[in-house]
C-alpha positions as a Markdown table, in Angstrom:
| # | Residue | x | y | z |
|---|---|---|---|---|
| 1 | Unk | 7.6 | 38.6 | 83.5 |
| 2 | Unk | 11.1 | 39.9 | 82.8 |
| 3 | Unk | 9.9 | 43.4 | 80.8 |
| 4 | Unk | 7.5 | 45.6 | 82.2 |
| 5 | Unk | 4.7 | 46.1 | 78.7 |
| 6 | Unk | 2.9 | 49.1 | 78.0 |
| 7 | Unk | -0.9 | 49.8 | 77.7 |
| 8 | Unk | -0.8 | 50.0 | 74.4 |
| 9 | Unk | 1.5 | 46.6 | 73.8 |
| 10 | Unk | -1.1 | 45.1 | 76.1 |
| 11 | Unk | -4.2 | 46.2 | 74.2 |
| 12 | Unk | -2.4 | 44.8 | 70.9 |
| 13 | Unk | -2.3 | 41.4 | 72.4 |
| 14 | Unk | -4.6 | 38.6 | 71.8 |
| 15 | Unk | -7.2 | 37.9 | 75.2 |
| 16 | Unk | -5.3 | 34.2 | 75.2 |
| 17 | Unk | -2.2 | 35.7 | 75.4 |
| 18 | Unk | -3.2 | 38.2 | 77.7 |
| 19 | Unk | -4.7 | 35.9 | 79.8 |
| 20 | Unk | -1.2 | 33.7 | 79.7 |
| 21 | Unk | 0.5 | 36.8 | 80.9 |
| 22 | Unk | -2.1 | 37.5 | 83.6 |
| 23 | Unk | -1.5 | 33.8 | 84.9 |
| 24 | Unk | 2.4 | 34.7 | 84.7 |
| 25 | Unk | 2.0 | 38.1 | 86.8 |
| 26 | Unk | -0.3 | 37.0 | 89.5 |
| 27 | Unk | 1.9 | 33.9 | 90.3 |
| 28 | Unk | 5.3 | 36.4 | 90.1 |
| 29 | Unk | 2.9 | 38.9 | 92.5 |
| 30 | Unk | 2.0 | 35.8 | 95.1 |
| 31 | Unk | 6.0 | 34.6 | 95.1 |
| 32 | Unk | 7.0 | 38.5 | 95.8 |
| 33 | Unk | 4.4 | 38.7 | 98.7 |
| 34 | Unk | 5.2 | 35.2 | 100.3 |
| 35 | Unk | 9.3 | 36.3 | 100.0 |
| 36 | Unk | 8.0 | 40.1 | 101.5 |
| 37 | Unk | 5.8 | 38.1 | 104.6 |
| 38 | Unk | 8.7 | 35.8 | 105.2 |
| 39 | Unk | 11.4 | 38.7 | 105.3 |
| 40 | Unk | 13.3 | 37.0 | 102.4 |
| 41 | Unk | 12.3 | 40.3 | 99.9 |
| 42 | Unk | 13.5 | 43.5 | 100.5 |
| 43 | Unk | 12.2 | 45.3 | 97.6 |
| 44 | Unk | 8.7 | 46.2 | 98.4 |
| 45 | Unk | 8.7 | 49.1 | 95.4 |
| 46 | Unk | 9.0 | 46.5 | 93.2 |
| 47 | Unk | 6.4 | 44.6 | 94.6 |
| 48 | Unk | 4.0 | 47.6 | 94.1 |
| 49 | Unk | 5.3 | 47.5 | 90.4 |
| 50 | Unk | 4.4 | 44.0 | 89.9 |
| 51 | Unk | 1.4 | 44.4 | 91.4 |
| 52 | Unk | 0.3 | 47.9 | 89.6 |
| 53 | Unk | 1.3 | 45.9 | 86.2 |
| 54 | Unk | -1.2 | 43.2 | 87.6 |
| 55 | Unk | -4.1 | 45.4 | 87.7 |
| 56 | Unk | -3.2 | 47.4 | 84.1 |
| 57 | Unk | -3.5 | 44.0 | 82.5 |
| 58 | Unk | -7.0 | 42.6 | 84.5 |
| 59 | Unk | -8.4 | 46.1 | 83.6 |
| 60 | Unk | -7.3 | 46.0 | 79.4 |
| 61 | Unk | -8.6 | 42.3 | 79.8 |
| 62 | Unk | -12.0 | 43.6 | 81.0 |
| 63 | Unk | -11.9 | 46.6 | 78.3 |
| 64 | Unk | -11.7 | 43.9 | 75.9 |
| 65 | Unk | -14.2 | 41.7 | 77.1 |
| 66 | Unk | -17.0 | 44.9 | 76.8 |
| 67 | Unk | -15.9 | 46.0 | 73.5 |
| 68 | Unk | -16.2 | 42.3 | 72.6 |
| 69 | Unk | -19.9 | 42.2 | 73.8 |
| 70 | Unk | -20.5 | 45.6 | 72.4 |
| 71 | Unk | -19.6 | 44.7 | 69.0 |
| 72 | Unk | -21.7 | 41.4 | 69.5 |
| 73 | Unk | -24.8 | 42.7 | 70.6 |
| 74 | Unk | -27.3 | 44.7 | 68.2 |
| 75 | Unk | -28.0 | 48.2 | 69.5 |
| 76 | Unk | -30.9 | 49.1 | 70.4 |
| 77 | Unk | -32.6 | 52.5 | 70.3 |
């Protein structure tokens, strides 16, 4: 992923999409730490950005998937 999205960008996205992008980080995030192990990376910060960004989208995906069930479910009293 070329362009580092906002929360808010990543709550208005579909969970399909967001899902697509999750696929796209965590591969970007598995190249960066391979290239880091094997010396051929020198810019760890940016790992750490990559890898922040990462977690911000698995935790809006989870957000999604509770208000999801929430609205599903009947409350109870």
């Amino acid at each position: 992923m070329a362009v580092l999205l906002s929360i808010a960008e990543l709550k208005k996205m579909q969970a399909k999409d967001l899902l697509r992008e999750i696929y796209d980080q965590s591969a970007l995030v598995a190249k960066m730490r391979l290239g880091i192990k094997m010396n051929k990376e020198k810019d760890t910060g940016k790992y750490r950005r990559e890898k922040k960004m990462l977690s911000r989208m698995k935790t809006v995906l989870t957000e999604k998937a509770y208000e999801m069930q929430a609205s599903s479910s009947p409350e109870q009293s």
